[in-house]
N, C-alpha and C positions, 0 to 999 in steps of 0.2 A: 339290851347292850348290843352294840354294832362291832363286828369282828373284821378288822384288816387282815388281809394277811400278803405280804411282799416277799418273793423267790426272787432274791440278786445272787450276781455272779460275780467275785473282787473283780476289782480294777486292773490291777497288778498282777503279773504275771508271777511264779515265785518257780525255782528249781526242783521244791519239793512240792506234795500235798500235803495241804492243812485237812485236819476234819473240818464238816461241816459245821457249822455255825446256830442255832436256833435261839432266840430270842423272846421276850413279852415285852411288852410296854402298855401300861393300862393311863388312862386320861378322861377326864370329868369336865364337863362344859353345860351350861344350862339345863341340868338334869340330867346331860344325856353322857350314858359311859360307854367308853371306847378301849377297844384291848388289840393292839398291834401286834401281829405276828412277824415277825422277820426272821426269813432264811435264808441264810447263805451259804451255797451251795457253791463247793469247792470239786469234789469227786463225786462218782459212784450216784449211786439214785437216790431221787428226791425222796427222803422217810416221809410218805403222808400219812402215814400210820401216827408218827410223832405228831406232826402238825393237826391230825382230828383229835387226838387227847387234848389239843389245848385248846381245840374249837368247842370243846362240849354242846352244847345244847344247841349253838350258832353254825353249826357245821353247814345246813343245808342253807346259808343264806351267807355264805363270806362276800365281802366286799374285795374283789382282787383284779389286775387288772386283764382287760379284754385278753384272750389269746390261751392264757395260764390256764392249761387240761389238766381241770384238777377230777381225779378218780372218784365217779357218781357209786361207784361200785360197793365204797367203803363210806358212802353219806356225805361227800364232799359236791356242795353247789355253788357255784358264783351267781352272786345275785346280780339280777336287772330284771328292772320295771320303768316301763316308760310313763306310767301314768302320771307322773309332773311334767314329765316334756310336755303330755298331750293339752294340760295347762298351761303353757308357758307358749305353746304355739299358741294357743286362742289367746293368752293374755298379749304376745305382741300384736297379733294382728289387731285386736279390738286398740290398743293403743296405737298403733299407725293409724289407721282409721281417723281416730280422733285426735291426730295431727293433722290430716290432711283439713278438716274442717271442711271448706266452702268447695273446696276439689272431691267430696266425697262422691255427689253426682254425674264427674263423670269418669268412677272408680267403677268397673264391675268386677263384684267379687264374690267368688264359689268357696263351698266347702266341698271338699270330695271324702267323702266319710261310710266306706260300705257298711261299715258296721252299727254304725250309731253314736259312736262315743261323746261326741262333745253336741248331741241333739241339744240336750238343756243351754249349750252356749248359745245358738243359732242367735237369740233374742238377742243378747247380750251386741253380737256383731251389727243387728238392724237399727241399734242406736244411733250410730252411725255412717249408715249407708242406706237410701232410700229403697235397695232390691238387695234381693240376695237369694241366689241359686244353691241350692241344696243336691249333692249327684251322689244317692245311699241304695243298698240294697233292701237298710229298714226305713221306705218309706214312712210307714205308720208311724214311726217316734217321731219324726219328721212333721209329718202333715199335723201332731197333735200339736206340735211345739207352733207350726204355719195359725193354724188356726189360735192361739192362746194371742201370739203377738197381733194378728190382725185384730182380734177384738178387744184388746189393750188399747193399742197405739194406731193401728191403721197402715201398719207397714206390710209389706208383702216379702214373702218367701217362697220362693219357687221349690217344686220339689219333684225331684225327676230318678230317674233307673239311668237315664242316659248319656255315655261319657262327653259325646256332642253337646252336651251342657255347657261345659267349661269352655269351651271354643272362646268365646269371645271375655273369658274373665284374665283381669288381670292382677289380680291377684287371689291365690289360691290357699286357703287351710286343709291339711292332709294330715290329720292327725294317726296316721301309718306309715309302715313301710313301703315306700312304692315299688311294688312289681312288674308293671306297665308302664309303659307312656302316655302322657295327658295330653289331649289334643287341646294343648295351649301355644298360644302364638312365645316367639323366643324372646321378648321383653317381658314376658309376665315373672310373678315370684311368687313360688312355692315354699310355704311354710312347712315344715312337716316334724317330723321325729326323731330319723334316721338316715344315713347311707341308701339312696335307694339302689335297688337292684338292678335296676336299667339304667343308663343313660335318660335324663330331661331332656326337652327343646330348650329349656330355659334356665334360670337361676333358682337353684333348688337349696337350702337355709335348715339346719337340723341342730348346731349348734350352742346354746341358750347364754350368755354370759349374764350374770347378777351377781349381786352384792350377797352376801351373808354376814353374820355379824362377828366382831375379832375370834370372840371365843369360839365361835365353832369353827372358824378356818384356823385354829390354834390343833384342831383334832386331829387335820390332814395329817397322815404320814408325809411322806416326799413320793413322787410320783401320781399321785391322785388328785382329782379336780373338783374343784367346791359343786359341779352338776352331778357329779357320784354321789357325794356323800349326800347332798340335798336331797337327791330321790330317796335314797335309801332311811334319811328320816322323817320323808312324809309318808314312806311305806309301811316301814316298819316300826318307826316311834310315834307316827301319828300326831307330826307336825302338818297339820293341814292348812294353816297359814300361810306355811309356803304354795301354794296352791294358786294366794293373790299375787304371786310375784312378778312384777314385771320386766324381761330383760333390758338391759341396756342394750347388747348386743346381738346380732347374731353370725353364724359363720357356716359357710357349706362348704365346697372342696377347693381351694384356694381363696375362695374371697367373703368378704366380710363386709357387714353392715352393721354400723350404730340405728339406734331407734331413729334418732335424727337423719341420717342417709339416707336410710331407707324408705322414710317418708318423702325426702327429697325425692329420690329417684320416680317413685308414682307418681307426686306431684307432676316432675314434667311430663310423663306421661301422658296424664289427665289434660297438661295445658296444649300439648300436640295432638291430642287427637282430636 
């Protein structure tokens, strides 16, 4: 079961105080059951003492929105897990890719991956792209994935400790949070996760938009977004099909690309340089 839970405030001002407000709402979609908390908080403090009674077993994994300090003290956790962003960044970029088609050769394109995470995708990206530069601290997962695809296919993957790697890519998968700056030129585009920590040179993309199907976006309470709930049922319900999903869209800090756009935009690129 996946547990909402929403802290609103009325709308409406009133003369007097009302008490507090607490609420369930339970809902059923493709096997998967959903139990909505809602409170409304009028006066006085938030009871999350009330609200872990009704989280039972779900308490350390609530789906609630960014920001909401809910008290670890008394077994209260919001969840997040990026590990379907970290597939939905490699699934746009392998499809941009194979948009560009015949522009893919004069596309250079890096993963910057200190950790390893999407090593197994590596291959998946040299489908379509004749190089591809690798900048991780786990080399070895790396070199093992360099050598698999070379004696497959004959494609190459470079694999490097150093961030002077990415200099000349122009388009990049960051399947993390960036803490640094990437010594990329300020037309390139970063694919990534998250909000990064620093300031980019360039157009940095963390946002995922896709389709789900009626019934599970029938589960949303109001306020939450079909990329919450998604992770949360490939984490937790072990929906790993969503895993193949490809965005339509994507979005970083004012602006936005469709799958389409954004192929456009490397395209010219590729045709200018």
């Amino acid at each position: 079961m996946l547990t909402f839970l929403s802290v609103e405030k009325p709308e409406k001002k009133r003369f007097f105080y009302l008490k507090n407000k607490i609420s369930l709402e339970l809902k059923s979609a493709e096997g998967i059951d959903v139990k909505h908390i809602r409170y409304i908080h009028r006066c006085g403090k938030i009871r999350y003492d009330k609200i872990r009674k009704l989280c039972g077993d779900e308490a350390g994994r609530i789906l609630a929105k960014e920001g909401l300090n809910l008290p670890e003290s008394i077994g209260l956790r919001r969840f997040y897990c990026d590990e379907l962003k970290v597939r939905l960044c490699l699934n746009m970029a392998i499809a941009v890719l194979k948009d560009l088609k015949a522009f893919t050769e004069k596309i250079s394109v890096a993963i910057y991956d200190p950790d390893g995470r999407i090593a197994d995708g590596a291959g998946a990206l040299l489908r379509y792209t004749r190089g591809l530069t690798a900048v991780s601290r786990m080399t070895g997962m790396y070199s093992a994935e360099a050598e698999r695809v070379m004696a497959e296919s004959g494609a190459v993957l470079n694999v490097s400790k150093r961030m002077k790697s990415l200099t000349n890519s122009q388009l990049i998968v960051a399947p993390i949070k960036l803490n640094c700056v990437l010594p990329v030129d300020k037309q390139a585009v970063i694919l990534t996760v998250s909000p990064p920590s620093v300031s980019q040179r360039c157009g940095v993309y963390y946002k995922y938009y896709f389709n789900l199907s009626e019934e599970l976006i029938k589960l949303l309470p109001d306020g939450f977004d079909a990329e919450y709930l998604a992770s949360a049922l490939y984490t937790l319900c072990g929906r790993y099909d969503l895993g193949s999903t490809v965005p339509q869209a994507v979005k970083g800090d004012g602006t936005a690309h469709t799958l389409v756009s954004l192929s456009k935009y490397l395209m010219n690129i590729a045709r200018n340089a």
